[in-house]
C-alpha positions as CSV (number, residue, x, y, z in Angstrom):
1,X,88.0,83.5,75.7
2,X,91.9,83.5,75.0
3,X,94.3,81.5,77.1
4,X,93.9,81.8,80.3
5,X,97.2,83.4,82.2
6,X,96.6,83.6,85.9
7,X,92.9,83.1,88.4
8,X,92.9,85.1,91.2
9,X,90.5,84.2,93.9
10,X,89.2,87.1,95.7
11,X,86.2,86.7,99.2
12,X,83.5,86.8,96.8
13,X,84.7,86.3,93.2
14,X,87.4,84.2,90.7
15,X,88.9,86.6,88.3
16,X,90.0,84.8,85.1
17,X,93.3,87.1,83.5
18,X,94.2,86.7,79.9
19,X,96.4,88.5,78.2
20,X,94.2,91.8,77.8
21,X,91.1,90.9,79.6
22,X,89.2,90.4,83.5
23,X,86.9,88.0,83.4
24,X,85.0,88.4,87.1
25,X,83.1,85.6,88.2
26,X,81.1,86.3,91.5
27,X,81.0,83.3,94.1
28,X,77.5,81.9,94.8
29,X,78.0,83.2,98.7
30,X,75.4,84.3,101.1
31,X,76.6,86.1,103.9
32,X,75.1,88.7,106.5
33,X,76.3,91.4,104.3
34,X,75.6,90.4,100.8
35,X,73.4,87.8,98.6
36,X,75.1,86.2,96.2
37,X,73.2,82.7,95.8
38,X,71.4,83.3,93.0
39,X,71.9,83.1,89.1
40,X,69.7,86.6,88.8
41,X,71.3,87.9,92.2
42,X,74.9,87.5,90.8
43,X,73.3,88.9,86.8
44,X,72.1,92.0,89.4
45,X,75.6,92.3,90.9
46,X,77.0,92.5,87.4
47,X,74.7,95.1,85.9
48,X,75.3,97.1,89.2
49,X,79.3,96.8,89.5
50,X,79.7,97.6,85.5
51,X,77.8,100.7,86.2
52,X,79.1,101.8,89.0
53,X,82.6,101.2,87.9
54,X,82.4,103.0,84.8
55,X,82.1,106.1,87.2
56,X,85.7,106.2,87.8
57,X,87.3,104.0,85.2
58,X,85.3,103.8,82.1
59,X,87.6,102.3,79.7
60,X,88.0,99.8,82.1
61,X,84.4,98.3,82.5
62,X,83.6,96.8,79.1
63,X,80.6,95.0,79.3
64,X,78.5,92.0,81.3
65,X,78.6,88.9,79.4
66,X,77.0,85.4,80.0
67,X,78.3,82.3,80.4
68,X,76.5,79.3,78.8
69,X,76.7,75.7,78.7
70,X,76.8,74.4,75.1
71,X,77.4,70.7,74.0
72,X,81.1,71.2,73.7
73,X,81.2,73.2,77.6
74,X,81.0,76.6,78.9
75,X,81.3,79.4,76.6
76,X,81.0,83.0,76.9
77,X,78.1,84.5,74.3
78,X,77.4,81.0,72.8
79,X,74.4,79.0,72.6
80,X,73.0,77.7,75.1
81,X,71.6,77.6,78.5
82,X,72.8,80.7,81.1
83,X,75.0,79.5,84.0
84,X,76.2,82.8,85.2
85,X,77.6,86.1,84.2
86,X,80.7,87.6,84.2
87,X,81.8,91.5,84.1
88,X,84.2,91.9,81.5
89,X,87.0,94.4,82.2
90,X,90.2,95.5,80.1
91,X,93.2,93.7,81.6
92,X,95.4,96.6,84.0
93,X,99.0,96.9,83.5
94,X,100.4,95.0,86.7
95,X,103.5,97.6,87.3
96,X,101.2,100.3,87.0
97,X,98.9,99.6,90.1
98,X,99.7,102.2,92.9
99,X,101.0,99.6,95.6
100,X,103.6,98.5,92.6
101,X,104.7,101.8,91.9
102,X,104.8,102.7,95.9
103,X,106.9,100.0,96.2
104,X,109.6,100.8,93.7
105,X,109.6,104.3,94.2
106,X,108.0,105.3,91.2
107,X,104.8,107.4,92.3
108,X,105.2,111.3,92.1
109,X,103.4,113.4,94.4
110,X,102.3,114.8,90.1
111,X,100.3,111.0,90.3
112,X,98.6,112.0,93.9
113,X,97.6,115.2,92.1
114,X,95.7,113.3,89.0
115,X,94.2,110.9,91.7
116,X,92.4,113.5,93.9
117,X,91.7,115.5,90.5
118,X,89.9,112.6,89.1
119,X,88.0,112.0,93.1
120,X,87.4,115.7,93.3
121,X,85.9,115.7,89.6
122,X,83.6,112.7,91.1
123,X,82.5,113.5,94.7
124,X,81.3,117.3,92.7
125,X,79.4,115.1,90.2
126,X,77.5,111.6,92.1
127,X,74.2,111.2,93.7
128,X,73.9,113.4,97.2
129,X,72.8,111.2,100.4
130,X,69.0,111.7,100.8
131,X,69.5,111.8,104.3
132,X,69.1,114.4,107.0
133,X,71.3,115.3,109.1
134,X,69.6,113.4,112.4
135,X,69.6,110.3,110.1
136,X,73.3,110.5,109.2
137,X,74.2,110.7,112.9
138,X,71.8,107.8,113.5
139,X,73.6,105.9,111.1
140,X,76.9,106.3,112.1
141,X,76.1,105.9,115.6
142,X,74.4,102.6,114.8
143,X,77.5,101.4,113.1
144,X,80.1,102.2,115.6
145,X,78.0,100.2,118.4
146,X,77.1,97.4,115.9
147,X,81.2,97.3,114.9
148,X,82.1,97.6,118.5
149,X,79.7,94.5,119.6
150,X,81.1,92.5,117.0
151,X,84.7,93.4,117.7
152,X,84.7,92.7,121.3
153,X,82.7,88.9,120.7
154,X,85.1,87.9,118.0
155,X,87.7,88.5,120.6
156,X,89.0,91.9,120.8
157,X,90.5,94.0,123.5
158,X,87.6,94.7,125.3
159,X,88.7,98.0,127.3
160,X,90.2,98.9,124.5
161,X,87.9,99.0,122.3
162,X,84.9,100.2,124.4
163,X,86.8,102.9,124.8
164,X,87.3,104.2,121.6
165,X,83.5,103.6,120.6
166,X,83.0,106.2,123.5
167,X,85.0,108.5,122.2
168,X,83.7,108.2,118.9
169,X,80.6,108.7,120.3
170,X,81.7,111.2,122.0
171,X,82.7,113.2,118.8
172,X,79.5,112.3,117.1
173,X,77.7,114.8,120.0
174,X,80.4,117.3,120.1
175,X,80.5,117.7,116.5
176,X,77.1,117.4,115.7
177,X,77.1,121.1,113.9
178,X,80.1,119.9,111.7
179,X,78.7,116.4,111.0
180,X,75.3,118.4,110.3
181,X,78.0,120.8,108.0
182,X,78.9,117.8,105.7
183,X,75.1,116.6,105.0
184,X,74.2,120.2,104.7
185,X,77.0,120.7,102.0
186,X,76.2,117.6,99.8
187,X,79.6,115.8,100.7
188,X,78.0,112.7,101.4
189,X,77.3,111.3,98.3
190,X,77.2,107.6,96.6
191,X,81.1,107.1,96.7
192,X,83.6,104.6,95.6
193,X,83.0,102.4,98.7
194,X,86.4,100.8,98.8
195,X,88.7,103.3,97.9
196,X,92.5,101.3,98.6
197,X,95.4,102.0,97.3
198,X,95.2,98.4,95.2
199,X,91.8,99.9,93.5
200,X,93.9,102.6,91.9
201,X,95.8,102.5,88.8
202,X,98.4,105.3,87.2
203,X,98.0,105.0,83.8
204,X,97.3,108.4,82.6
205,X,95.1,109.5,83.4
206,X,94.4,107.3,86.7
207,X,91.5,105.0,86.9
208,X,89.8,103.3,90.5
209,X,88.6,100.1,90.0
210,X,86.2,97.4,92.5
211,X,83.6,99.7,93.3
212,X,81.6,98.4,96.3
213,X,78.8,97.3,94.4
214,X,76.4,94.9,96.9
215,X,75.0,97.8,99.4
216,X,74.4,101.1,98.5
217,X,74.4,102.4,102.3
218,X,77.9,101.2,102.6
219,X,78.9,103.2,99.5
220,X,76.9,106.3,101.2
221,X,80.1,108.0,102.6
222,X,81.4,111.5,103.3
223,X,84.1,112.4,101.0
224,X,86.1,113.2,103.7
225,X,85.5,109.6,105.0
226,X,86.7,108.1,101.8
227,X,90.1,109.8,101.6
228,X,90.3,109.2,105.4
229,X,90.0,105.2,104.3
230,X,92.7,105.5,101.5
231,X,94.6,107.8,103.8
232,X,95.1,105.2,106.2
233,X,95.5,102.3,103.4
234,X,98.3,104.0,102.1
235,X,99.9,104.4,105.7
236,X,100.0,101.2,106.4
237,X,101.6,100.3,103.4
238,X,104.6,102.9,104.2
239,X,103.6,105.5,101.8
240,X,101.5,108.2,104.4
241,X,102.9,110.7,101.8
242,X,100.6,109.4,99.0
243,X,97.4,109.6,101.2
244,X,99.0,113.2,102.4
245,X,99.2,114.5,98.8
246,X,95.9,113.2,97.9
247,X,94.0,114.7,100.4
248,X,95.7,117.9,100.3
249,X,95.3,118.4,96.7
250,X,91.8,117.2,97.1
251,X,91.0,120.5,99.4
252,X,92.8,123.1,97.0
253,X,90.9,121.4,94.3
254,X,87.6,121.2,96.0
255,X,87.8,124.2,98.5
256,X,86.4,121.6,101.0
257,X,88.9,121.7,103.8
258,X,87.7,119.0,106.6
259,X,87.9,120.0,109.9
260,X,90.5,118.1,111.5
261,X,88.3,116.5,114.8
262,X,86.0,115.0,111.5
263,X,88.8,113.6,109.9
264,X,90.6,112.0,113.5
265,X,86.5,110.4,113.5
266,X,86.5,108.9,110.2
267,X,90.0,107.2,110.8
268,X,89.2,105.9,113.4
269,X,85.7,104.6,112.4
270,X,87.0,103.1,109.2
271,X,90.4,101.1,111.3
272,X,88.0,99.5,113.7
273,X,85.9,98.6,110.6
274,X,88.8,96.9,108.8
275,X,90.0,94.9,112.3
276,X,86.2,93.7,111.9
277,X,86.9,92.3,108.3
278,X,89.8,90.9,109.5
279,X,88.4,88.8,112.1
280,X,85.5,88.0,110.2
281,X,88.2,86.2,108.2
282,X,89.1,83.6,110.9
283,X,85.9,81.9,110.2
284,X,87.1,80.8,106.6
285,X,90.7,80.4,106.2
286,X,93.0,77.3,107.6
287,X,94.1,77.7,111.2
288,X,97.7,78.4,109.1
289,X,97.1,81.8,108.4
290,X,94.4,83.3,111.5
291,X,97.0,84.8,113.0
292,X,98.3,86.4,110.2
293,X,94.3,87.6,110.3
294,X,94.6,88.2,113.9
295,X,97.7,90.3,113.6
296,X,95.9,92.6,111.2
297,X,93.1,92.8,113.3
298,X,95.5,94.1,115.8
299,X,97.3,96.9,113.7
300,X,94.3,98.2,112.6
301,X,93.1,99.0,116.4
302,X,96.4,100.3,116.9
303,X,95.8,102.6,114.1
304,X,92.4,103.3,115.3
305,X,94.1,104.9,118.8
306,X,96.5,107.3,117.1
307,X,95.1,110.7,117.4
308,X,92.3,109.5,120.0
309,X,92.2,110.0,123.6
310,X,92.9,106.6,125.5
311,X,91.2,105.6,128.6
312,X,90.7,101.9,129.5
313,X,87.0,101.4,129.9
314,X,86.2,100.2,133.5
């Protein structure tokens, strides 16, 4: 390995930056959600995430490479003993990631066109959901009353909060034909998983990085719900137009316009999700930064309401 420029420590992973490479060391973590405590779990991980991420950003994803211990120290590819493995990935131009670009004022609605080209291209072209449409349903409804559990004992609103689940619930009923619709149509398919606007990178042509990797039911998502998540990314960092364009070009492309009461369901699904992430971070950072945690938490419920019919739960 060159010199080492920068480490950047992620929830589950170091990533060592030289000047053209990503070295990506996964964390020996186990948590409800993934497994990482393992030499061959973490070598799993690897294979999985290089495959998956060549998907949507090939010359990205080089290779998985092992590290060994060798009489003079660690060392990628020598001899030796395996320690762990590391997914090797060409190093990303810094000013060329979208929140950069977004933030200088750089990004052209052209750059939202070659991003939902490149996500139409893919949702046509991955693995279709094997499920039904009753299972699909069941899922979703499963997650929105396990989200909303969790949510209210880690502290949030209670009224609040049950009452959104209900109507989300409510939705799931109502618009069991559409929801049926999207199954029916093979647009749930094996998707990015974490599709935010720091995954995506405008060189040309674009390339979305950090696939979610560690549960494939997780990555099973409508497209719709996908585009609803980097929708609402992009909104909250002041750039709703990007998320706008996207989408829209997305449906031209596609011909798969979403019915608006789907895409209201997925937003809102997808905000309470992310005020669970947040909270779940209270349990592992210094007291210094929860309430920057909590504050997040907050937004994201916020953002859940917009566009949903508020009633305070008795």
């Amino acid at each position: 390995m060159t010199r080492v420029r920068e480490v950047v420590e992620t929830h589950m992973s170091w990533v060592v930056l030289t000047a053209t490479r990503a070295y990506k060391l996964k964390k020996p973590v186990r948590l409800p959600y993934v497994d990482y405590s393992t030499v061959e779990r973490r070598h799993r991980s690897c294979e999985n995430e290089l495959a998956l991420g060549r998907r949507l950003a090939a010359s990205v994803y080089l290779e998985v490479t092992p590290l060994v211990a060798t009489p003079h120290g660690l060392a990628l590819d020598g001899q030796g003993d395996v320690v762990d493995w590391l997914v090797v990935m060409r190093r990303l131009p810094a000013e060329l990631m979208l929140p950069q670009m977004l933030a200088r004022g750089e990004a052209r609605p052209a750059d939202a066109d070659a991003v939902a080209d490149l996500l139409a291209d893919f949702y046509r072209d991955t693995r279709r959901a094997s499920w039904s449409a009753a299972e699909y349903r069941h899922y979703l409804r499963t997650t929105l009353v396990a989200v909303g559990g969790e949510l209210v004992a880690r502290g949030a609103s209670r009224s609040i909060v049950t009452a959104l689940v209900q109507a989300e619930l409510a939705a799931l009923e109502s618009e069991a034909p559409v929801f049926a619709a999207r199954i029916e149509g093979g647009h749930v398919v094996d998707a990015h998983g974490d599709l935010r606007p720091e995954h995506v990178c405008l060189e040309t042509p674009p390339v979305v990085i950090d696939p979610l990797e560690f549960d494939d039911d997780l990555r099973t998502l409508d497209a719709a719900s996908e585009l609803a998540f980097f929708a609402l990314e992009c909104e909250r960092i002041g750039a709703s137009w990007f998320g706008e364009c996207v989408i829209a070009r997305y449906a031209a492309r596609s011909g798969d316009h979403v019915p608006e009461p789907l895409a209201v369901f997925y937003r809102a699904l997808h905000a309470l999700t992310r005020a669970l992430l947040a909270l779940r971070h209270l349990d592992d950072v210094p007291p210094a930064d929860r309430p920057r945690w909590r504050a997040k938490a907050e937004d994201y419920v916020g953002r859940a309401l917009a566009g949903r019919p508020y009633q305070p739960a008795a």
